[in-house]
C-alpha positions as CSV (number, residue, x, y, z in Angstrom):
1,X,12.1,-13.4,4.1
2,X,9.1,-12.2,1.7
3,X,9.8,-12.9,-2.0
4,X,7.7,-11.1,-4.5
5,X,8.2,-11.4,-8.0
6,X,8.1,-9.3,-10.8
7,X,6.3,-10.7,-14.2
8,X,7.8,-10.0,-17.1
9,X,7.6,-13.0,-19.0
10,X,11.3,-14.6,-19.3
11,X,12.5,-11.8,-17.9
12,X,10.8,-12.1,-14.8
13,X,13.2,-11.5,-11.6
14,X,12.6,-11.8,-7.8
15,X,12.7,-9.1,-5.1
16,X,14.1,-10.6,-2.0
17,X,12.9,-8.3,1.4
18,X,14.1,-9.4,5.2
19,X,16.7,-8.8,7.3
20,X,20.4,-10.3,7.7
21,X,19.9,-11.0,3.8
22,X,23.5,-9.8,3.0
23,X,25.2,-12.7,4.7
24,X,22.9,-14.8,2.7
25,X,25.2,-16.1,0.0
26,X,23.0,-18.4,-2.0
27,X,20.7,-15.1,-2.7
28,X,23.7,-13.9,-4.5
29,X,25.3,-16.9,-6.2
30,X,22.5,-18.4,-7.7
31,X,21.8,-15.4,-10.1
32,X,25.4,-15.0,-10.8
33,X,26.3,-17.3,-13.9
34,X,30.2,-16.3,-14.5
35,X,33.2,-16.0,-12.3
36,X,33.9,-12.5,-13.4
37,X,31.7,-9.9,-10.9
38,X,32.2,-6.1,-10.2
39,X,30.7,-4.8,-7.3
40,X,29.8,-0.8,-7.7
41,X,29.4,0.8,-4.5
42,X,30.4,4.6,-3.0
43,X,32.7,6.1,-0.6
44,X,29.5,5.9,2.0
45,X,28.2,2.6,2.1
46,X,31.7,0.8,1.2
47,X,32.9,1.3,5.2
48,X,29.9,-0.5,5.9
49,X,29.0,-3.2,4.4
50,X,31.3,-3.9,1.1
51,X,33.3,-6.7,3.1
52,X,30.3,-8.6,4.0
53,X,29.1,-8.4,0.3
54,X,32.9,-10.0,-0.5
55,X,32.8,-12.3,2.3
56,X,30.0,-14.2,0.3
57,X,31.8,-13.5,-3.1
58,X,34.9,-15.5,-1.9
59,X,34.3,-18.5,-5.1
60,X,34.2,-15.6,-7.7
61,X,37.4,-13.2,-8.7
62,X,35.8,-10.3,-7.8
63,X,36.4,-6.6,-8.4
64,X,35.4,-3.6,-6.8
65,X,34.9,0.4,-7.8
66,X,33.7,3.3,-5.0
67,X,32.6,5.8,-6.3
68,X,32.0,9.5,-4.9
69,X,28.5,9.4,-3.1
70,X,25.8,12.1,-3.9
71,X,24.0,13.0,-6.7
72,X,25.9,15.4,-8.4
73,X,28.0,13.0,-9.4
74,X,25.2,10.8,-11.3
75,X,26.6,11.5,-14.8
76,X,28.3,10.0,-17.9
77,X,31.5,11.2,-16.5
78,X,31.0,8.8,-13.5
79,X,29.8,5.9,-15.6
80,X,32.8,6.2,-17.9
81,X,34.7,5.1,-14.5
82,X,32.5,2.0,-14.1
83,X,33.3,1.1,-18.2
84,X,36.8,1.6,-17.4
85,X,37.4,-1.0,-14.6
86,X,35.1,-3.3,-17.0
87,X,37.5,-3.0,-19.8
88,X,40.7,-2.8,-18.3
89,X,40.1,-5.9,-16.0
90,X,38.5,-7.0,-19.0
91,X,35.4,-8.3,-18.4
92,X,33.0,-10.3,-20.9
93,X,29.6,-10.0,-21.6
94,X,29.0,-12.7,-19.4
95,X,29.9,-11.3,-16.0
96,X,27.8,-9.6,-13.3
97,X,27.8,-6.2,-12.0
98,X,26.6,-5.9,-8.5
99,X,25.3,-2.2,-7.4
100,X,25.4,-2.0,-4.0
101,X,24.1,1.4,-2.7
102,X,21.5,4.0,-3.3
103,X,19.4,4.7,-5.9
104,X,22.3,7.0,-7.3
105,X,24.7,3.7,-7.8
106,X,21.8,1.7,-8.5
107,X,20.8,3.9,-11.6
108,X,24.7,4.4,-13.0
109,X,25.4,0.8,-12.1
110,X,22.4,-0.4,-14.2
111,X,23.1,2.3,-16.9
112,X,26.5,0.7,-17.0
113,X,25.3,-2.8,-17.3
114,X,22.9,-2.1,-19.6
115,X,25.6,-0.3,-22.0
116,X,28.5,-2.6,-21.4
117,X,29.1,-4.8,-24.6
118,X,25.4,-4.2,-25.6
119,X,24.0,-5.8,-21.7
120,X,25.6,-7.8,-18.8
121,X,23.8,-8.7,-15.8
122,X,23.6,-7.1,-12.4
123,X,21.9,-7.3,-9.6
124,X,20.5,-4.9,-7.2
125,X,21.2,-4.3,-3.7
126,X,19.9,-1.3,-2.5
127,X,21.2,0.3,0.6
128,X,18.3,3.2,1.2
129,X,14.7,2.9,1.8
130,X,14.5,5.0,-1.2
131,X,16.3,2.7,-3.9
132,X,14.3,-0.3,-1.7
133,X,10.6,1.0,-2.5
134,X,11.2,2.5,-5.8
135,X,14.7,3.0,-7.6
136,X,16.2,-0.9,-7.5
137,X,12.9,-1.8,-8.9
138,X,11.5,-1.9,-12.3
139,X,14.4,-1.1,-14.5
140,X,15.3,2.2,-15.0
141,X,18.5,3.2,-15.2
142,X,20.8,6.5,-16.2
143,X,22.5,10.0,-15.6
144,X,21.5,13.4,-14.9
145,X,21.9,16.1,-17.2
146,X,23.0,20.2,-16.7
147,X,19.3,20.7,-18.6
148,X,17.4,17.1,-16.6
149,X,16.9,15.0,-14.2
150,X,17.3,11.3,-15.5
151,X,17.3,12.0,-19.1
152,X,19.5,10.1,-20.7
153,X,19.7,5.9,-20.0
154,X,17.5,2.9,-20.6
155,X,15.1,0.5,-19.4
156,X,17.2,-2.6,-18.2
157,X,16.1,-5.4,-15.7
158,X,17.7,-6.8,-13.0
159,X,18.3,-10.2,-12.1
160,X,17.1,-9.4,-8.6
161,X,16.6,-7.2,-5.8
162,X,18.1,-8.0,-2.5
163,X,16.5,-5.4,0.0
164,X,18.0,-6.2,3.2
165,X,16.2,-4.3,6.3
166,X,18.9,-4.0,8.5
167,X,21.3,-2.0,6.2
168,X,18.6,0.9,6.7
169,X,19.9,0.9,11.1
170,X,23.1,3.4,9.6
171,X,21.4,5.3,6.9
172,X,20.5,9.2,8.4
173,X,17.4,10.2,9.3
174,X,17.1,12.7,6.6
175,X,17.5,9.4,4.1
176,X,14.9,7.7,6.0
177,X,12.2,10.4,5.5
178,X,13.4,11.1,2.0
179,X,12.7,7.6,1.5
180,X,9.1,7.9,3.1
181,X,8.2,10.1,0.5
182,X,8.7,7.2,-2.1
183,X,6.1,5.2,0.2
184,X,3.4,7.7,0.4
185,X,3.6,8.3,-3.5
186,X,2.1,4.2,-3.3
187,X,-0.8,4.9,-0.7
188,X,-1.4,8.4,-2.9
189,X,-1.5,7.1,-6.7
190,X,-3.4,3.7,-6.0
191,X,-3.9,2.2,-2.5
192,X,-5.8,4.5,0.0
193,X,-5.7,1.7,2.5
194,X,-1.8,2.0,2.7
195,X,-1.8,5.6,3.0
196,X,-4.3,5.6,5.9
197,X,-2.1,2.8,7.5
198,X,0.9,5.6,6.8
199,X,-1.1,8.3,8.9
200,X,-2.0,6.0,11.6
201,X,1.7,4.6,11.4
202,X,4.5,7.7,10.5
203,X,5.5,7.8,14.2
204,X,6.5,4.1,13.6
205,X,9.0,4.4,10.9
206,X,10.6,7.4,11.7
207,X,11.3,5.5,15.1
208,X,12.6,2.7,12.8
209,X,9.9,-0.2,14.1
210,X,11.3,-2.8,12.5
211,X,7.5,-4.2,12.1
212,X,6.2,-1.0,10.1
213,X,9.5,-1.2,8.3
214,X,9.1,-4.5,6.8
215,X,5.4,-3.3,5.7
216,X,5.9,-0.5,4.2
217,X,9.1,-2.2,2.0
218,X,6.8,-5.0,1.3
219,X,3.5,-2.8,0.2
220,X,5.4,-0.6,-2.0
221,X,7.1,-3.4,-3.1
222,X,4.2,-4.7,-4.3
223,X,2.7,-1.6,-6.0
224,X,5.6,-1.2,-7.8
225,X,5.9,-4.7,-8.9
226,X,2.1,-4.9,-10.4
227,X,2.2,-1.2,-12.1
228,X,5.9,-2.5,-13.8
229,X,4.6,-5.7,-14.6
230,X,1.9,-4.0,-16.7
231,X,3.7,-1.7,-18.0
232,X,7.2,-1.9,-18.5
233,X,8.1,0.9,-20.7
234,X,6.2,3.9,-19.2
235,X,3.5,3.8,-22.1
236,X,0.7,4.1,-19.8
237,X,0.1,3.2,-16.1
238,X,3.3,3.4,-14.9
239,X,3.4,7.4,-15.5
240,X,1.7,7.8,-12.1
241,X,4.6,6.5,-10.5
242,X,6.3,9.9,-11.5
243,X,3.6,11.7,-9.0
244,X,5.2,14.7,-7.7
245,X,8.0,14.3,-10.1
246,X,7.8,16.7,-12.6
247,X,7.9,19.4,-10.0
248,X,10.4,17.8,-8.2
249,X,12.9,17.1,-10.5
250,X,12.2,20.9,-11.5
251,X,13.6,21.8,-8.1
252,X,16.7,19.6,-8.0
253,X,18.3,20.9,-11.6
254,X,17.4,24.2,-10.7
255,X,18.7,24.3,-7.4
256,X,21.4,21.6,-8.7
257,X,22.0,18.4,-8.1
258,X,22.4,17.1,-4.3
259,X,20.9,20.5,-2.6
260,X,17.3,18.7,-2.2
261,X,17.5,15.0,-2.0
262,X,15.3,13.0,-4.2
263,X,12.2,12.2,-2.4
264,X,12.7,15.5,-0.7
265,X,12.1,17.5,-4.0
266,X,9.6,14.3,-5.0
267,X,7.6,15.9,-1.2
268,X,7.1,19.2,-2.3
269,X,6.7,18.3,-5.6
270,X,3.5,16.3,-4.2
271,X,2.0,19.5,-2.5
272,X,2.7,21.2,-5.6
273,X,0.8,18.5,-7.8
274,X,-2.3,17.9,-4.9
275,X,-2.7,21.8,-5.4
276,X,-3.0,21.9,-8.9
277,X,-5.3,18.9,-8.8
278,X,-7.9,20.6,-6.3
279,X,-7.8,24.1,-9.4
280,X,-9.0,21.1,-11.7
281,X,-11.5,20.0,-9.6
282,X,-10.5,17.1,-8.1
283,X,-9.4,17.3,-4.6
284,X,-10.7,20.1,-2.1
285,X,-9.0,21.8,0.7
286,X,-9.5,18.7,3.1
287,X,-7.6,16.2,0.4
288,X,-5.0,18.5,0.3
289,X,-4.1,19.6,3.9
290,X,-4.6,15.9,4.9
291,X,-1.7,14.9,1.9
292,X,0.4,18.0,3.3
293,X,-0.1,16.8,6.9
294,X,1.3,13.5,6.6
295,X,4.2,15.1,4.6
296,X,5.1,17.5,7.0
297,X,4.5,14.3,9.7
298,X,7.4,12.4,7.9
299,X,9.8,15.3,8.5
300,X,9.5,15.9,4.8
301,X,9.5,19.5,3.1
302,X,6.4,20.8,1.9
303,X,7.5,24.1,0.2
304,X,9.4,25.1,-2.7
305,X,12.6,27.0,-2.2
306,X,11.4,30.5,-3.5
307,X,15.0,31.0,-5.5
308,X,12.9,29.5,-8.0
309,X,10.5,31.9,-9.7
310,X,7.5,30.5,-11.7
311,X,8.5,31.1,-15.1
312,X,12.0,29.8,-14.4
313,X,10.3,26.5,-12.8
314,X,8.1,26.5,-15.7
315,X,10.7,26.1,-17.8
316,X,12.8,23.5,-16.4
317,X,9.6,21.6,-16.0
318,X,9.3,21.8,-20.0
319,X,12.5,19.3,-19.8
320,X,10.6,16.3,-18.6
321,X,10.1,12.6,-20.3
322,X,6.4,13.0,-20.1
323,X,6.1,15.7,-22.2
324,X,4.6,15.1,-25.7
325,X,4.8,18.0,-28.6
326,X,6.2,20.6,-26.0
327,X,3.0,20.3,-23.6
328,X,3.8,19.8,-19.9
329,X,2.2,16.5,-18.6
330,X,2.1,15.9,-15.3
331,X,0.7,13.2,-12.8
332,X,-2.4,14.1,-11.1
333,X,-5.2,12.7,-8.1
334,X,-8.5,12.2,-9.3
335,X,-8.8,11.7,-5.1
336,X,-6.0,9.7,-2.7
337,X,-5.5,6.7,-3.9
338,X,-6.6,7.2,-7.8
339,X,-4.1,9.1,-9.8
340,X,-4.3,10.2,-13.5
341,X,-2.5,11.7,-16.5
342,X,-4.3,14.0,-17.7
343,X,-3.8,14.3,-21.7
344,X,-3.6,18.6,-21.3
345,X,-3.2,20.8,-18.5
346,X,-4.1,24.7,-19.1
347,X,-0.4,26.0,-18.4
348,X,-2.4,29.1,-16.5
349,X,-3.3,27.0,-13.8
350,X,0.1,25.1,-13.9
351,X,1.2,29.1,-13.3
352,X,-1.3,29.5,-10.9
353,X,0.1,26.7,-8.2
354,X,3.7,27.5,-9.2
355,X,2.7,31.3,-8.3
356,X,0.5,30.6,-5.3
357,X,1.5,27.3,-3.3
358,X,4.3,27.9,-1.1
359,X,3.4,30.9,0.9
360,X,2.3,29.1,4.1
361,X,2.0,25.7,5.1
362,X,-1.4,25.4,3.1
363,X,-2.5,25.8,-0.9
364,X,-3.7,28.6,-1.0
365,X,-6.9,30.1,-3.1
């Protein structure tokens, strides 16, 4: 088992990565402090591996809520569900909410914590690569919204991550490379080493090498610990983890929630933002097509769906947590491995790559 830790002062937590960890009941019990615990999972993972969470939760009275899986049904509707067990089985501030699943559950279970009495604690056990190299860490929770993607909910720790390896053996391929995309966002925005060991290694962990597995968990792991231990709150550094973001979250409300997955939208919105940094200057045509490549090589999409014309995308894009005095900001690559945020990007050339990219396999002039 690798521990890393994340530093936030007295609200530092651990991030626990191996395999067999959810039969490991001290992980669990010694960051629960009340008898009272909920454990918030879905209709998908709940078949597989709730009764082995329970099995170590035997001590504690322990209640349980499953919740519709996908991401249409990330909302305030869905949370009210999760404040409703709390209050009826009437829960104190003191309890523990366990989110067991996705980033989906992950984010509403935290959202509910967070809200619940004013903060209770929870933990997170993450159930897709996905929510194991991005979402479970670093805080952020909430809902989706008709008008955008993660707009309403709060920054609220956990009291650890458990990311056990071998719950990713019965999550779908489509999963796995939508989770990929989270991990080449780390080799992209700071760590050129990584991504090069991502080219040599894609082959690897779509084959599910449990070797290249535990490395890439551990390395984004670690990216994401350092840039959240700087900067909690998304004031500064911790923008360029929303690479690829700002386009992709465009292309999930306008196509609606659940048509793209997460880090499939987060893909194409990485093409998208590699092509507008090569009109600023910054990338040429060898950056990109190498950034497309491995995309493509991780059974990822690269192209936007064309329902989306460039105004309309331009639009939704407007809706996005970055934005400051109605300018669109968006994460982009100095070269692999250095991202930026740049203070103002001409909306022309914005225009340009929502006009141009897309109509073959390549960026086009």
């Amino acid at each position: 088992m690798e521990e890393l830790i994340v530093e936030l002062g007295s609200r530092s937590y651990p991030i626990y990565i191996g395999a067999g960890l959810l039969t490991c009941a001290e992980l669990l019990t010694k960051h629960i402090k009340s008898k009272q615990v909920l454990v918030v999972t879905n209709t998908t993972v709940a078949p597989l591996y709730l009764q082995q969470l329970l099995n170590n939760l035997q001590s504690y009275n322990v209640e349980q809520i499953v919740l519709p899986d996908g991401e249409q049904y990330k909302t305030l509707d869905t949370v009210s569900l999760i404040f409703d067990q709390l209050l009826a089985k009437r829960f104190s501030r003191n309890a523990t909410l366990i989110a067991l699943g996705g980033g989906v559950i992950g984010d509403m279970g935290g959202f509910a914590a967070a809200c619940y009495q004013r903060g209770m604690a929870f933990l997170q056990i993450p159930t897709t690569l996905l929510a194991q190299v991005d979402s479970s860490v670093g805080g952020k929770t909430g809902v989706n919204h008709p008008l955008g993607k993660n707009m309403i909910g709060a920054f609220y720790q956990p009291q650890c991550v458990i990311a056990d390896a071998d719950v990713l053996d019965t999550l779908d391929d489509r999963q796995l490379s939508a989770g990929i995309a989270e991990v080449i966002k780390y080799g992209l925005i700071r760590d050129i080493s990584f991504f090069e060991w991502l080219e040599e290694n894609i082959t690897a962990l779509l084959a599910r090498d449990k070797v290249a597995l535990a490395y890439a968990i551990k390395q984004s792991c670690i990216n994401k610990a350092e840039i959240v231990g700087e900067d909690e709150t998304e004031s500064g550094i911790r923008a360029t983890l929303n690479l690829g973001h700002t386009f992709g979250h465009a292309i999930e409300t306008g196509m609606g929630y659940g048509e793209y997955l997460h880090g499939e939208a987060v893909a194409i919105g990485m093409c998208q933002a590699a092509d507008l940094s090569r009109r600023m200057g910054w990338l040429n045509d060898a950056d990109v097509t190498r950034i497309i490549a491995l995309l493509t090589a991780a059974n990822l999409p690269v192209i936007p769906p064309p329902q989306l014309a460039a105004e309309q995308f331009l639009q939704l894009m407007a809706v996005d947590k970055k934005n400051v005095d109605g300018q669109i900001r968006v994460i982009l690559l100095e070269k692999i491995g250095l991202a930026t945020l740049p203070m103002g990007v001409d909306s022309k050339l914005i225009l340009e790559t929502l006009m141009a990219y897309g109509k073959s396999n390549t960026a086009v002039n």
